[in-house]
N, C-alpha and C positions, 0 to 999 in steps of 0.2 A: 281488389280487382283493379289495382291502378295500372293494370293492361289491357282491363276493358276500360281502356278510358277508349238507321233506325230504320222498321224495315223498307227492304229494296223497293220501288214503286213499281216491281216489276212481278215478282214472286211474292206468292203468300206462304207462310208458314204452313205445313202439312200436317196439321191439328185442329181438333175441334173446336178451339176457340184459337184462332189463328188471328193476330193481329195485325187490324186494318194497314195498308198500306200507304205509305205518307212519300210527300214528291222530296229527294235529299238536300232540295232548296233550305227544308225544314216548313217551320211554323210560319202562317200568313202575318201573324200580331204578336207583337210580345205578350206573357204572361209574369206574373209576378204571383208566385205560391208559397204563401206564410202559414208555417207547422200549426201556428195557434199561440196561445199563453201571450207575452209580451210581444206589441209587433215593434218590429227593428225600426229606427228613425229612417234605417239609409233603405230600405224596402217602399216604407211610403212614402220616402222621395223617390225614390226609381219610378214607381208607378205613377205620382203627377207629371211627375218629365218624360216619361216614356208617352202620354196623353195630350203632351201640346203646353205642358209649364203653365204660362199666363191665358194663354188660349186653351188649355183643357175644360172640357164641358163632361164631365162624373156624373154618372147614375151610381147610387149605391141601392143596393140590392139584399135589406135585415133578415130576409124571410125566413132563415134558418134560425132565426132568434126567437124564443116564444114573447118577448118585449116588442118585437115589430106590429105587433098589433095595439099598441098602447100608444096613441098620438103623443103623448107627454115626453115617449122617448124619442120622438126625432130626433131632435137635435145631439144623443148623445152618438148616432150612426152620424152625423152630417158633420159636426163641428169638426173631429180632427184632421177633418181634408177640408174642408172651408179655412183653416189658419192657416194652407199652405198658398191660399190664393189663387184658384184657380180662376177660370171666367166663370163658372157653376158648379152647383151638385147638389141633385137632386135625387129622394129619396123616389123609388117605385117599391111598391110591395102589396100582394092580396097572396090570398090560400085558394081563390077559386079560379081552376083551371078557365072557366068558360071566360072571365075577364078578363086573363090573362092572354086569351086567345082575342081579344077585341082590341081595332087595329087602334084607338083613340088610346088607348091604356099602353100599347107597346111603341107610341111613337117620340118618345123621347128617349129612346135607344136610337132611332136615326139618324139623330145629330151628335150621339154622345162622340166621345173619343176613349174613353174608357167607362168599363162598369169593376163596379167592386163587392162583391158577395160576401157578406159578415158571418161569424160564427154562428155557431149553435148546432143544428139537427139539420143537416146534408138528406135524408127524406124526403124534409118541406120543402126543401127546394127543386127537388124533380117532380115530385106530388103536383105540386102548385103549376111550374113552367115547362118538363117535356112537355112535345108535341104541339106547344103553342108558337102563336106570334113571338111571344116571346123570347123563346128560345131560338125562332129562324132570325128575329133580328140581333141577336146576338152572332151568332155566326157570321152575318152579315156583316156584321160592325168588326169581327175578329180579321174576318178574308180583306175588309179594306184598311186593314194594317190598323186597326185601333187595339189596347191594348185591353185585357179582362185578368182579374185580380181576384183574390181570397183568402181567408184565414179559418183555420181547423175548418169546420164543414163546407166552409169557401174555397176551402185548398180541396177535398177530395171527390167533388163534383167535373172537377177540371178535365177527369181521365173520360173514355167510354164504357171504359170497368168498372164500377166505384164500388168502394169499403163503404157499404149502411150501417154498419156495429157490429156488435158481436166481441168476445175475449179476447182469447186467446183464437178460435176460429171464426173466421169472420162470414157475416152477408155481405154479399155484393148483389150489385145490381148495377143498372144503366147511368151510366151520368151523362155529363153533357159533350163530352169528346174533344176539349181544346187541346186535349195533348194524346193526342191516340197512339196505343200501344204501349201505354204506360198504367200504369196503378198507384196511386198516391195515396198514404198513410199519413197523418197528422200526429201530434204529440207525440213524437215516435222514439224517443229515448225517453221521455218522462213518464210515460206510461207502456213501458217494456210493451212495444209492438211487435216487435223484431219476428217473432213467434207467429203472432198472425199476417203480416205481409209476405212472410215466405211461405208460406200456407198459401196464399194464393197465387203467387207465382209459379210454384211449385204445380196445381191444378190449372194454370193457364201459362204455360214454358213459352211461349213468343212475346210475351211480355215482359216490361222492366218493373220493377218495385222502387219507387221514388219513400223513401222514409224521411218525413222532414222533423227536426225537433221543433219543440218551444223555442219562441223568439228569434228563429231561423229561417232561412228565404231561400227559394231560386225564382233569379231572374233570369226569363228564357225570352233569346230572339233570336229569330234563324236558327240556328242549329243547336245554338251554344246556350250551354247555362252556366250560371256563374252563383257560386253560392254566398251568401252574408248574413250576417247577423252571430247570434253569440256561442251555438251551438254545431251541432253537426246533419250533413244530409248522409243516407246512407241507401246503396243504390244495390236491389237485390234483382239475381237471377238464376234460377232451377239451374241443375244441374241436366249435364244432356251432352253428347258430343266428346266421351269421355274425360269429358270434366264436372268437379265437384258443386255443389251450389256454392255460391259466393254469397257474401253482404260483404260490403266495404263502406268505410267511413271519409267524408270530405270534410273538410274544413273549410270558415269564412275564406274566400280569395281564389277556392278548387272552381277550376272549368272543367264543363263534361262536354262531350261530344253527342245530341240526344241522335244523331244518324248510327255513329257505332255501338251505343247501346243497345238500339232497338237491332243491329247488323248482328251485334253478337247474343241478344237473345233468340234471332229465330234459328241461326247456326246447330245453338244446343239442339232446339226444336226441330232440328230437320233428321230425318230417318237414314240420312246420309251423309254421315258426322264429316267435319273436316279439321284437323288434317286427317286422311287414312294414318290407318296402324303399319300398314305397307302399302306404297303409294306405286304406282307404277313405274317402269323401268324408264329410265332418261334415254330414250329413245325418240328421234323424229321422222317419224318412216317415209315423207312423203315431203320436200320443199326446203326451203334453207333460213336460218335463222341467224340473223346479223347480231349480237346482244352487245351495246358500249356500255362501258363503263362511266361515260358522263366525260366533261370538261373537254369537249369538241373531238368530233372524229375525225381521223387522220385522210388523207386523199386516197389512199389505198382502201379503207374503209368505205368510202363509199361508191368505190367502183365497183371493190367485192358486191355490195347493195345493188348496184344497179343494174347487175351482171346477173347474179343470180335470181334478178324480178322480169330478166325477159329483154333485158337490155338498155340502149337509150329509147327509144320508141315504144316500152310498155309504158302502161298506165301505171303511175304511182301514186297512191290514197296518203295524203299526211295527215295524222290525228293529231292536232294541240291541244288536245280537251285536258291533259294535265296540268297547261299553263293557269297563272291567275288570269281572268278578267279586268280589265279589257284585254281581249286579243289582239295584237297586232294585226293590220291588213294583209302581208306575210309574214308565214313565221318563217326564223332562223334555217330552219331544215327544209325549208321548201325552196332558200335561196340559195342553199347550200345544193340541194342535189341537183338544180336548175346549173349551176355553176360548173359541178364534176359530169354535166352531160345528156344530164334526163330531160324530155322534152316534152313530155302529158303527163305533167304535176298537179294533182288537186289537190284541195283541204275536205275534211269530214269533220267537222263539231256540232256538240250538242251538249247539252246540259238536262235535258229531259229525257230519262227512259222511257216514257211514253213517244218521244216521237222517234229515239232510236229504236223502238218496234214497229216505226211505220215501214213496211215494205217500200215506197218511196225513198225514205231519207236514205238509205243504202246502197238505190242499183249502180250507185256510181263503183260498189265492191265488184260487184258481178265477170264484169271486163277487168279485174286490175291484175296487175303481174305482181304486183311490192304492196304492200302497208308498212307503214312509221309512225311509231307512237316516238311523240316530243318528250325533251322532258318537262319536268315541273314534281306537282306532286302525283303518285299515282294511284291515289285515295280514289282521285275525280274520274280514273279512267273506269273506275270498278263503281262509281258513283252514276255514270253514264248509261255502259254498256252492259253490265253484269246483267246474264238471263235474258238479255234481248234479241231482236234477229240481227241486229249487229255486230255484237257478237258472232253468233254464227255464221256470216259470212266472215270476217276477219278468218275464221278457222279453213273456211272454204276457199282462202286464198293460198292457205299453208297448203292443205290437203290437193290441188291440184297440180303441185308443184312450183309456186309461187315462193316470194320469198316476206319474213315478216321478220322487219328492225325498229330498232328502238335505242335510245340515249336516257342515261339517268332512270328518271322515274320509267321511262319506255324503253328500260332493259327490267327491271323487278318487276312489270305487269308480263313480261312474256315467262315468269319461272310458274311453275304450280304453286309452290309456295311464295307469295311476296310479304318481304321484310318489309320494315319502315313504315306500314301504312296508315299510321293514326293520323287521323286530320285534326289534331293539335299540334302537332311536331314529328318530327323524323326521328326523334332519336326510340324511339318502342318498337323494336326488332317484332313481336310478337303482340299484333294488336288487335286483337279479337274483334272478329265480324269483318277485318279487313285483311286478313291471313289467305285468303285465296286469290290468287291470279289468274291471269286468261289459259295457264297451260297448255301455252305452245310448247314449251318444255318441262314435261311430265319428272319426277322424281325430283326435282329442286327445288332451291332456294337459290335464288341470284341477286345480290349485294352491290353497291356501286358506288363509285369514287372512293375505290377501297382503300388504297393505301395511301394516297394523298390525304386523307383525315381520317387516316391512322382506325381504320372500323375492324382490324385484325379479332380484338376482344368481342366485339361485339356480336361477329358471327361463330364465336366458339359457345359462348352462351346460347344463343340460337340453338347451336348444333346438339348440346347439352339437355335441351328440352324437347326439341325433336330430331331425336338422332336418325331416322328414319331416311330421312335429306342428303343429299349431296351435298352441300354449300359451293357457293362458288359466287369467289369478291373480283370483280374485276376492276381495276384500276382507271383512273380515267384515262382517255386519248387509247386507249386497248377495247377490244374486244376478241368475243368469240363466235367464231363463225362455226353452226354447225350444220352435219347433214348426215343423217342417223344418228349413232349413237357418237361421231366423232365428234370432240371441239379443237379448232383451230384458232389460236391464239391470234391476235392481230394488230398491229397498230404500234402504240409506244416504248411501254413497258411489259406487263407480268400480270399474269393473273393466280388466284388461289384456290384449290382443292377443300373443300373438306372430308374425310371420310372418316367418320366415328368407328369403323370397324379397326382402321390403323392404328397400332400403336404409332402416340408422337416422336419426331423425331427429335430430341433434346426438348428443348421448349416449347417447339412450334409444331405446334396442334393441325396444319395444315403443310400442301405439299405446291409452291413455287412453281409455274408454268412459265415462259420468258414468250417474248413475242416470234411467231420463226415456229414454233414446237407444236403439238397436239397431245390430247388428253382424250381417254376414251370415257367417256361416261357410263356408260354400263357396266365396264370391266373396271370402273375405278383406279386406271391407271397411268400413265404416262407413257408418249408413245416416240417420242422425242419428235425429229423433222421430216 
């Protein structure tokens, strides 16, 4: 699945175990999840250094161990994180919930900076701490960025699914939820799990299958996890969305994306797969769409933009939410069309789909002639707005005859299919969970900065997988302007056709548009000038 390299905070999965919905900030605290058997040296340093190094204050947490109840063994849970020097660490541990619930017993989780959950029987641990203090001041201590840890029964607590045992088919039951919409397996190549972790992803499809081995880790913070130690992670999801179930294996040094995991497990999971088998015809019945190809648009470019939004006196919305953080005070394109003539330019960002579902944060769409999505990467624009009423007004600005542009990353947000969208890197044409776009323009796939870094290959492969697409690479300083099913070439150079139904013409798998010409899109053809 190294093209599914979590779900939206906006929509839930449409299943009965539909998993919970996480903000694409990601995780509040790091976590540190060891498969069990040998633990890695570089794990349990991650975890002192992720707690504060010399200032770290550790709880460690035996209670899955049936040795946690023998005084004699403290020190064999306490000593290997006592030689890494922290400022403390201290052992908590009882089996009776009602203690666990008394506030004098859980208040040295207050101060911790990290807690760490030893092996054994993942049971005793929710037996003894759901539903206590315990368990709230943990969460507590996770939300203000402290870090929670564990190995084999310490590792599969972590999820809100948990594996309690079982073979080859497993029980599950409630864990503690630090990594929601996940399911974590332990020993998971040394004790041939494989078998039972897809057993239950398979009965709960919006979730991911985390399989960690012996002597193997993920450390997760914010989004990302990064695997170490000597063995392998292996990351499973049902089949759904006609595609097949997966497991794929990582090795020490593999980063995962835990947002498009969880983006591409609810995908399967949804009752309305994507991509269609047949997608709808590349038609814009209603408004005009500016699409650049990146590396700055030409002056003709953005008059065509600011013409077809109602003029210089409409309102024009700039979206930079694909940019990194920090934002500039302005962006590029808001000095840009300020420059070619527009006179009621605003900005729209946001990084929470919660508050781009506030009816507020939007009415500034309501009055607008134009939207502009910037570029950057266009992971974040689907990270923001996907399923929000944001969203739906940007459509309700096409729909009344408005016009909707974009550069770069804000030309592959406006195709139905968008390329490039793994928030690891650009280069995974096809990146599950982030394969749909705002579909302004239904039946595509639209590619950019195409022939300047030579992406010719890269959307024939596309096109190969789902031929179903139009493809279309536009080159930077060019675009297409469209209105219906026409596109109008524009700007510097050339843009590219794909149509899988053509036989190639000698080598080239696609059909050349020059700047000056039109292409019909629904008719798949060339219409010259």
């Amino acid at each position: 699945m190294k093209s599914l390299l979590f779900l939206l905070a906006v929509a839930a999965v449409p299943t009965a175990a539909a998993a919970p919905p996480v903000d694409p900030a990601g995780l509040p605290g790091p976590l540190v999840i060891v498969g069990g058997g040998k633990m890695p040296a570089d794990a349990r340093q991650a975890f002192v250094d992720l707690a504060g190094k010399a200032k770290a204050k550790i709880v460690v947490i035996p209670t899955a161990s049936a040795a946690a109840d023998d005084p004699k063994e403290a020190d064999s849970f306490l000593k290997p994180w006592q030689e890494l020097k922290p400022a403390s660490v201290e052992l908590l541990h009882t089996r009776d919930p009602k203690k666990a619930d008394d506030a004098d017993f859980a208040r040295p989780l207050a101060e911790a900076t990290g807690v760490w959950f030893s092996g054994g029987d993942q049971s005793r641990l929710t037996a003894a701490y759901r539903g206590t203090r315990v368990e709230k001041a943990l969460k507590e201590l996770h939300a203000r960025g402290g870090v929670i840890g564990g190995t084999s029964a310490g590792a599969a607590v972590m999820t809100d699914l948990m594996i309690a045992g079982g073979a080859d088919t497993a029980k599950t039951g409630p864990g503690f939820g630090f990594l929601p919409g996940f399911v974590v397996d332990q020993h998971f190549v040394a004790r041939k799990r494989q078998k039972r972790l897809e057993g239950v992803v398979a009965e709960h499809p919006g979730s991911v299958g985390l399989g960690i081995d012996e002597a193997t880790a993920v450390v997760l913070r914010g989004r990302v996890a990064r695997v170490i130690g000597e063995s392998t992670v292996t990351v499973c999801v049902a089949k759904g969305a006609g595609k097949p179930a997966a497991a794929d294996e990582y090795k020490a040094g593999s980063l995962l994306d835990l947002v498009q995991l969880r983006r591409a497990a609810a995908n399967r999971a949804d009752k309305e797969a994507f991509p269609p088998a047949k997608p709808p015809a590349p038609v814009v019945t209603k408004g005009t769409l500016v699409i650049v190809g990146g590396g700055g648009a030409t002056p003709d470019i953005w008059k065509r933009f600011i013409d077809a939004s109602g003029g210089p006196d409409a309102r024009i919305v700039v979206v930079p939410t694909a940019m990194e953080d920090p934002l500039a005070a302005e962006s590029v394109e808001e000095k840009s069309l300020k420059k070619f003539g527009a006179k009621n330019v605003v900005a729209l960002h946001t990084r929470s789909p919660k508050e781009a579902d506030d009816p507020k944060f939007s009415e500034v769409l309501l009055k607008a002639g134009g939207v502009w999505f910037s570029g950057g990467r266009q992971w974040r624009f689907v990270d923001a707005y996907a399923g929000t009423l944001t969203e739906k007004r940007f459509h309700e600005v096409l729909a009344r005859g408005g016009a909707v542009g974009g550069s770069s990353a804000g030309a592959s947000i406006q195709s139905e299919f968008m390329p490039r969208g793994h928030p690891l890197g650009n280069t995974v044409m096809a990146a599950e969970g982030y394969e749909r776009g705002f579909g302004f323009l239904p039946g595509c796939a639209v590619d950019q900065h195409f022939f300047a870094r030579k992406r010719t290959a890269d959307m024939t492969g596309l096109m190969k997988k789902y031929p179903q697409y139009l493809g279309i690479g536009i080159d930077e300083g060019t675009a297409v302007v469209v209105t219906g099913s026409v596109a109008e070439v524009v700007g510097r150079t050339k843009v590219a056709f794909y149509d899988t139904a053509k036989k190639p013409d000698g080598d080239c798998d696609y059909e050349e548009v020059p700047a000056g010409e039109r292409y019909d899109l629904a008719a798949r053809k060339r219409l010259g000038k």
